[in-house]
N, C-alpha and C positions, 0 to 999 in steps of 0.2 A: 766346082764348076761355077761359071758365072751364073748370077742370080737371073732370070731371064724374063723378057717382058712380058707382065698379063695383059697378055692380046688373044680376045676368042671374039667369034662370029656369033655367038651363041649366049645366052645368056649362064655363068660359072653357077652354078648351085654353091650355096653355102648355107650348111645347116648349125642353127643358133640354139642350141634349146627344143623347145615346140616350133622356135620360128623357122620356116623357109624362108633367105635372102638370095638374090639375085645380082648379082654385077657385074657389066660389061666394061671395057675400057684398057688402059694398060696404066703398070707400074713403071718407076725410072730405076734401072740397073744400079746396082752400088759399083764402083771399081774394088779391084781386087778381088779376085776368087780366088775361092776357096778351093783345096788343093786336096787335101786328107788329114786325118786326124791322127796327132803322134802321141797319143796316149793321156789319159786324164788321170790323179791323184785326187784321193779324198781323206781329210783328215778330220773326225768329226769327235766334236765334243760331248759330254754328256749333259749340255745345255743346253742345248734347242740349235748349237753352232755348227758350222761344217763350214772347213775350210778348202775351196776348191784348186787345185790347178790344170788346168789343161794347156796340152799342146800340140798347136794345129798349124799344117801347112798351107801358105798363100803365095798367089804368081802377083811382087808388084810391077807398078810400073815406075820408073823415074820422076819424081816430081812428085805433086800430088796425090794422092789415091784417097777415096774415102770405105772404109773395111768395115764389113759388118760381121760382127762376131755371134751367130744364134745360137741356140738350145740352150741359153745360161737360166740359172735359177729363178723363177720367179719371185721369190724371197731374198733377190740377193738385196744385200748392203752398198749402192752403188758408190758411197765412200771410200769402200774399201779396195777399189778395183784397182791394180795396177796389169800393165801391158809392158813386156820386153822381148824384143827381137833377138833371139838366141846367134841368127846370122849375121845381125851387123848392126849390132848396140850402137856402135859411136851414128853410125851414118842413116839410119831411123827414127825420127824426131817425132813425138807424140804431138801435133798441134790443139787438137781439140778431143774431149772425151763427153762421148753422150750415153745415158742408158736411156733409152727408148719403149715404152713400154704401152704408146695410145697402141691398145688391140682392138683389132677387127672386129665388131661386134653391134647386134641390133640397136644398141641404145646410140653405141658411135656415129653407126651410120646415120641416123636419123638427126642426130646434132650437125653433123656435118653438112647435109643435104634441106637445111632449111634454106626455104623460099625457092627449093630448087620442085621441076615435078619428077613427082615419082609413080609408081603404080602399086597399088593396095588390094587382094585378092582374099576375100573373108571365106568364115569356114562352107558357107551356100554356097561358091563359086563367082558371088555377084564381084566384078572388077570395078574399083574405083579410081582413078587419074586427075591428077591436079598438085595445085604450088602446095609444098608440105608447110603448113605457119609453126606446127607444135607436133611436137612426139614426146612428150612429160605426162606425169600423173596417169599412166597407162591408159593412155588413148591417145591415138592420131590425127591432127586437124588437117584437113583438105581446104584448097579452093578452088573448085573447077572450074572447067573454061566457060561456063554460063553465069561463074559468079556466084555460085550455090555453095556454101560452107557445109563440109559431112566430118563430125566427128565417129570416129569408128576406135570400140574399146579393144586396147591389143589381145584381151582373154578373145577374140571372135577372129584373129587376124589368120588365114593360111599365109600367105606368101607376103610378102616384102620386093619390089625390085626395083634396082635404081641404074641409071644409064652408063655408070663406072664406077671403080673404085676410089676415094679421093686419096690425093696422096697426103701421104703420113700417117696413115695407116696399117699396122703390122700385123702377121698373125701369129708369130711368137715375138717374146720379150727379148731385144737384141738389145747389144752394144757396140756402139757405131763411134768410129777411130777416123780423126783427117791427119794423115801421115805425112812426110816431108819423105823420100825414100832418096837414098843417092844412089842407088843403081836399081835395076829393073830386075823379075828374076824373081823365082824362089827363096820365101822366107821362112825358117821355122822361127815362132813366137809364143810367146810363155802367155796368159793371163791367169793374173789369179785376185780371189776375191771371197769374200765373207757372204754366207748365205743363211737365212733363217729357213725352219721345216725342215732341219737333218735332224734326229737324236741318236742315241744308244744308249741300252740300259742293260744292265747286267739282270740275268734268270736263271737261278738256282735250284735243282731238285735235289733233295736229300732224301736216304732211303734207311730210317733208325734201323737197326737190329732191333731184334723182339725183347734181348734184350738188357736193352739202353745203353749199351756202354761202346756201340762204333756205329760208325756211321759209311755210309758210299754218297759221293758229290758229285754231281754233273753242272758245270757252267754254261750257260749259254749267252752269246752277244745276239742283242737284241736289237738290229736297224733300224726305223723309220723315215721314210722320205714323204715329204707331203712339202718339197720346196717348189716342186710346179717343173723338175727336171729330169731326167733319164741319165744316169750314168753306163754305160756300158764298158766290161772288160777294166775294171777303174781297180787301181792300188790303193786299199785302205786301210787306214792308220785309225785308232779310235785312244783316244788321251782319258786318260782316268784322275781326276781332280776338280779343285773349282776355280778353274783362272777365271780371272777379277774382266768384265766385262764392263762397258760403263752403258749404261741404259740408251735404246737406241728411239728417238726423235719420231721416226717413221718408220712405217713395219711394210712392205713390200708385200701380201701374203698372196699363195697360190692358190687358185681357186681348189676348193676345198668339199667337202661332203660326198666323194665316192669312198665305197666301202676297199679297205685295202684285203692284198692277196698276203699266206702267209705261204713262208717257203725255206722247211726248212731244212738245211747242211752239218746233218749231223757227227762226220768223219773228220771233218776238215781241223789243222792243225791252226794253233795262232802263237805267232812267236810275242813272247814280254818282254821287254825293257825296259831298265829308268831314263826316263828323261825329264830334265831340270828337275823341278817339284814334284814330278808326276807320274804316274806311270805309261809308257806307249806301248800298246795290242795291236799289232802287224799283222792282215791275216794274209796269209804265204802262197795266194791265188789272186788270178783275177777275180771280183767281182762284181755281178750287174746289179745295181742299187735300182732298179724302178720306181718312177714317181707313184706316188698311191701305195706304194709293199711297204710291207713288213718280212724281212728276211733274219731269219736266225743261223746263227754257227757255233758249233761248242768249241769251248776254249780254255776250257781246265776241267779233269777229272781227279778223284781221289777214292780210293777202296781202303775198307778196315781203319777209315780213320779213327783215333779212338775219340769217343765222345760220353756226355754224362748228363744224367736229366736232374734236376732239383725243384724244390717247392720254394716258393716262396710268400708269408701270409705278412703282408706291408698294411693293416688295417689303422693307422696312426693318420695323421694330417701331415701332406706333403710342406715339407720345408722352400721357402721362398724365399729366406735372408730376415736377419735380424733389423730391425727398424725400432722398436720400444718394446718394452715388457708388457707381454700379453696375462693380464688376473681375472679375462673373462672364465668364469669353472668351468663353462660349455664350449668355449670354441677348441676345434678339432676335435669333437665328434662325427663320425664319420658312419658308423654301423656299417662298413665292410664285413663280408663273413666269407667271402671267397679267399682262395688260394689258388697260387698264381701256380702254372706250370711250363719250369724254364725248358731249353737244349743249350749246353756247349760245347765249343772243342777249338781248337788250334790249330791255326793256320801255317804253325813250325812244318819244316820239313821233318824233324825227328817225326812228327807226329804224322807222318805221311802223306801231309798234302804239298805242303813249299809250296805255297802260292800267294800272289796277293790278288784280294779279294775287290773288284769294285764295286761301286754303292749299287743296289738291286733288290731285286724281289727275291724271297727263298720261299720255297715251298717243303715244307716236310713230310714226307708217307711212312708209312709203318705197314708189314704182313700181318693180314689178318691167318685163321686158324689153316681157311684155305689154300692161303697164296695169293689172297687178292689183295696188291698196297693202297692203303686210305690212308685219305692225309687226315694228319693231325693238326694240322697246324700253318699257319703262313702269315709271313712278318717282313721287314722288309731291314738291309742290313746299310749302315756307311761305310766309305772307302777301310778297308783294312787292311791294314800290311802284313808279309809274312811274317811269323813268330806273334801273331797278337791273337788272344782269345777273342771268340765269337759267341755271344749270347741271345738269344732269340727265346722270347714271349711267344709262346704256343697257343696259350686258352688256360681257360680256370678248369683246374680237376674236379671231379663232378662228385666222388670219394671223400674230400677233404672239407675239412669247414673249420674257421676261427672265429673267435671274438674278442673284441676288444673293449677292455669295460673300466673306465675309474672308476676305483672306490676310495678314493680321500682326496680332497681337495683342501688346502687350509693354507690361508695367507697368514702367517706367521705374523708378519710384523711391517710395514707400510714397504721396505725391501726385501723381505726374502718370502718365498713362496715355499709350497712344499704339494707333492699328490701322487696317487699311488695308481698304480696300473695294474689287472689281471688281467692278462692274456691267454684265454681258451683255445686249446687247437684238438682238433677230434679227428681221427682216422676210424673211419670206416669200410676200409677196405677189409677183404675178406683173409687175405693171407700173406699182405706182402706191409714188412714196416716199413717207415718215409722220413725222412729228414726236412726240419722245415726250418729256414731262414726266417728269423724275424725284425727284419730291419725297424727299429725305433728312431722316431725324429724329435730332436729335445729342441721347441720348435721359438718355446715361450722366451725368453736370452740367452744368449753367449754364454754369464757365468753361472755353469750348471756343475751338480755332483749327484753319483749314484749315491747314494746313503745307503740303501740295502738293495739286495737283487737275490731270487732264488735259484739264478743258473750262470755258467759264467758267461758272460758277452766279451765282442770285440768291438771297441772304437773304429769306426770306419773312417770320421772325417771331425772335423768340427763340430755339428749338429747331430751325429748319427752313431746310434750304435747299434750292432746286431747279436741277437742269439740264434743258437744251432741248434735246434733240439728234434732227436729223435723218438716216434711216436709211432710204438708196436702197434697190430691190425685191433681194433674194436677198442681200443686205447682211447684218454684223452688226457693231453699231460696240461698244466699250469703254471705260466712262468709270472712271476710278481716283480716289480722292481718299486723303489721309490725314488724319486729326483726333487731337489732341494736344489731353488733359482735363486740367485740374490743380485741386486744390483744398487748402485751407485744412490743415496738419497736425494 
């Protein structure tokens, strides 16, 4: 429908906040109305991006028309806007593109309305009238018609009222089109555009067996809209990756601070597919994105996956790259005594999920004796594809305990080094034995050798070796090694 003149006999109420405003007068009609809406697509990344299209019907006229396009993102990227006439590309010319975004509002009004009079209604009901000189620094300057200056602070303000609305004034964020049309007549037209305040994020619950060895997975997509827009009945696409953005200038953002609604869909199916680099999540209904919500839908489960828990006691100095040889005795001491407690398992289809995973929060739960699941645990995972192990840091076991102690340190000779490590690790648990990983970081240079060691390790990388060692209940086993560094004089 066409946009229609604000013309009232009566002063419009418009509420600002705590302020009541007042305005009388009329707006100027845009051409081209607006006809219906043929469906909006949303394509949203898990970057703070959403990629919008809508498509909406207008009556033009021949010749000029100038088109106001509403409801768009308050966040949008007005860079990115493009506009195409689906009914007649060649013979609709885009002449001019504006995003429009001075809204209606106390502070506006008042910029605009200098030296104009207005009327001033404080929380007493006392009315004041006169030229407005200043509305900054939250307070109002008057001059009234004896010439008498009243500053009045806006915390004391009831009402606000001014004898019309000025134009160019909105009170949504539009995007406003001067067209060239060669015939008159119903148009369907595309616009699509870049908006900030979409996300999605992937939320996982996992439910271990008692025990340890499978696991059950529930996926859930994770919406947020805080772009300042309402999608209604909208086809969504959600892209799982990190396409390359390049930093944007100016941020558009919607007015922000209401608490959001959650809502959530938990039957609904989501079809997968690869596309380009990436993975695309289709989910296979309409859905209403509301601004301010958080709406969830699941979209991959998994039963009897098999899974496996491990320890892990890493008490050594984390490696950072080789740069000179380190002959401090004391650096990398650390006094760690915890142990680590892992979860994993695989995202193969043999292994019963076939899925891939996007980056997200996991949540792990476990049966207690009752039936009641506590979590153990919650971590958070990156993009993973199917057939790739997933591993997740739970918490320190509260049973286990290591330590890590040099007992030889000796510079052999101005290049070669030499020092010996004992590695304590204690189970005291009451009836169950544990397997602990002990990853070692040979931190001091590059050219290293074990000389002795009393269990056998595996070379993990460059810097790094690990031992496996198992450690019966009320046990404490001791792994020793020595490492001999030499380097270049």
């Amino acid at each position: 429908m066409r946009k229609a003149a604000l013309i009232t006999t009566l002063a419009a109420l418009v509420v600002i906040g705590a302020l009541a405003v007042s305005v009388t007068g009329a707006q100027e009609a845009s051409q081209g109305a607006e006809v219906s809406s043929d469906g909006v697509s949303l394509t949203i990344y898990n970057q703070g991006t959403a990629l919008v299209q809508d498509r909406r019907t207008f009556n033009l006229q021949a010749g000029l028309n100038t088109l106001d396009f509403t409801d768009v993102a308050a966040s949008i990227d007005p860079t990115s806007v493009s506009f195409t006439s689906l009914t007649d590309p060649l013979g609709t010319i885009v002449l001019e593109q504006n995003y429009v975004y001075d809204l209606v509002g106390s502070s506006a009004l008042l910029e605009r309305y200098l030296d104009e009079t207005v009327d001033v209604i404080t929380d007493d009901g006392t009315t004041f009238s006169g030229q407005l000189l200043s509305g900054r620094n939250s307070e109002i300057i008057l001059r009234q018609s004896d010439g008498q200056v009243v500053v009045i602070g806006l915390d004391s303000v009831r009402d606000l009222r001014f004898p019309a609305l000025p134009s160019g004034l909105i009170t949504r964020p539009t995007l406003r089109w001067l067209l060239q049309s060669a015939a008159a007549g119903d148009q369907h037209v595309e616009l699509t555009y870049l908006t900030g305040g979409m996300n999605w994020s992937a939320d996982y619950t996992v439910l271990l067996a008692t025990d340890n060895i499978s696991l059950d997975l529930n996926g859930w997509v994770t919406l947020n809209n805080t772009s300042g827009a309402s999608f209604s009945d909208a086809q969504v696409k959600l892209i799982a990756g990190d396409v390359n953005r390049l930093p944007q200038n100016e941020v558009f953002a919607a007015d922000g601070g209401r608490a959001v609604e959650m809502a959530a869909v938990p039957t609904e199916q989501v079809e997968q597919r690869n596309f380009n680099e990436y993975q695309l999540y289709e989910i296979n209904r309409p859905v209403t994105v509301a601004d301010n919500e958080t709406k969830q839908v699941e979209f991959v489960t998994g039963a009897n996956v098999p899974a496996n828990t491990f320890f892990v006691y890493d008490g050594g100095y984390p490696f950072y790259g080789y740069y000179s040889p380190i002959v401090d005795q004391y650096y990398g001491q650390t006094g760690i005594t915890d142990v680590q407690n892992w979860l994993e398992f695989s995202t193969g289809e043999e292994d019963g999920l076939g899925a891939d995973l996007p980056a997200g929060r996991i949540r792990v739960y476990q049966e207690d004796t009752d039936g009641a699941a506590l979590l153990i645990g919650e971590n958070t995972i990156d993009h993973t594809p199917e057939g790739e192990d997933v591993q997740i840091f739970l918490g320190n076991a509260f049973d286990l305990v290591g330590e890590h102690i040099q007992t030889k340190f000796a510079l052999l000779s101005s290049t070669v080094l030499e020092e010996t490590y004992e590695i304590h690790l204690r189970n005291r648990k009451d009836d169950q034995a544990v397997e602990i990983r002990v990853p070692e970081h040979l931190f001091r240079w590059s050219n290293w050798q074990i000389v002795e060691a009393s269990h056998d390790y595996t070379q993990l990388d460059a810097s790094t070796i690990e031992f496996r060692v198992t450690v019966q209940p009320g046990e404490e086993q001791v792994i020793t090694y020595t490492v001999r560094y030499s380097w270049p004089g």
